[in-house]
C-alpha positions, 0 to 999 in steps of 0.5 A: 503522512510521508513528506514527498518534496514538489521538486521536479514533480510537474514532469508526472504530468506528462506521464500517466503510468509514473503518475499513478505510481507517484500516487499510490506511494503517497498515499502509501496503497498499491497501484491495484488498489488506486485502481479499486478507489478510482473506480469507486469514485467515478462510478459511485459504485464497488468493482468487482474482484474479477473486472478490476483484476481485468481491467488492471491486467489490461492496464499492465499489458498495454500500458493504457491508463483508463480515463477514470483513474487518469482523472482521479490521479490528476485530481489527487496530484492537485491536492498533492501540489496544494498541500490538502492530499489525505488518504482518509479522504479516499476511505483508506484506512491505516493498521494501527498497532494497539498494546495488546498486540504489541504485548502479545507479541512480546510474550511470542518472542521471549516464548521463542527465545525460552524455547531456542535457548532450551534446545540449545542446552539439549544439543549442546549437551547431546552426547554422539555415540 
């Protein structure tokens, strides 16, 4: 988890839209998707991809923040100060890179590097007429 200095954070309070943003980058998500765990939180329940499209559209037009994702911001902003803010608490879930895949990876690039290498033998020794 980033280290996020509390300097000066108690001026978020006072405004929701930089309150959600400040959330979202601690918990290293995308304000959209703060929308979709809020949700989930109060209402117990999953949004739907058309809902929370609306309902984020709606909050990026006017500004308004709904009432449940000002709640769950101000909820997870006193976790913040307190020290005990985790992103597993909310189900999000971090890409971790194995060996494999980082392996695979490898053998991509020195493939691309074989092949870039290749070429430039060719062009090089390409006679123009």
């Amino acid at each position: 988890m980033p280290t996020i200095s509390s300097c000066r954070v108690d001026v978020l309070v006072d405004d929701e839209t930089k309150l959600i943003g400040f959330i979202a980058a601690v918990l290293q998500i995308s304000e959209y998707e703060l929308f979709r765990i809020a949700y989930r939180n109060w209402h117990d329940y999953p949004v739907s991809e058309t809902r929370l499209d609306a309902l984020f559209k709606e909050y990026l037009g006017t500004g308004d923040v709904p009432y449940w994702v000002n709640d769950f911001t101000r909820k997870a902003h006193e976790k913040f100060l307190a020290g005990e803010l985790d992103y597993r608490d909310y189900g999000i879930t971090r890409r971790v890179c194995d060996r494999k895949t980082k392996a695979v990876g490898w053998v991509i690039i020195f493939a691309l590097l074989v092949l870039m290498l290749f070429y430039s033998y060719i062009i090089a020794n390409y006679t123009s007429y």
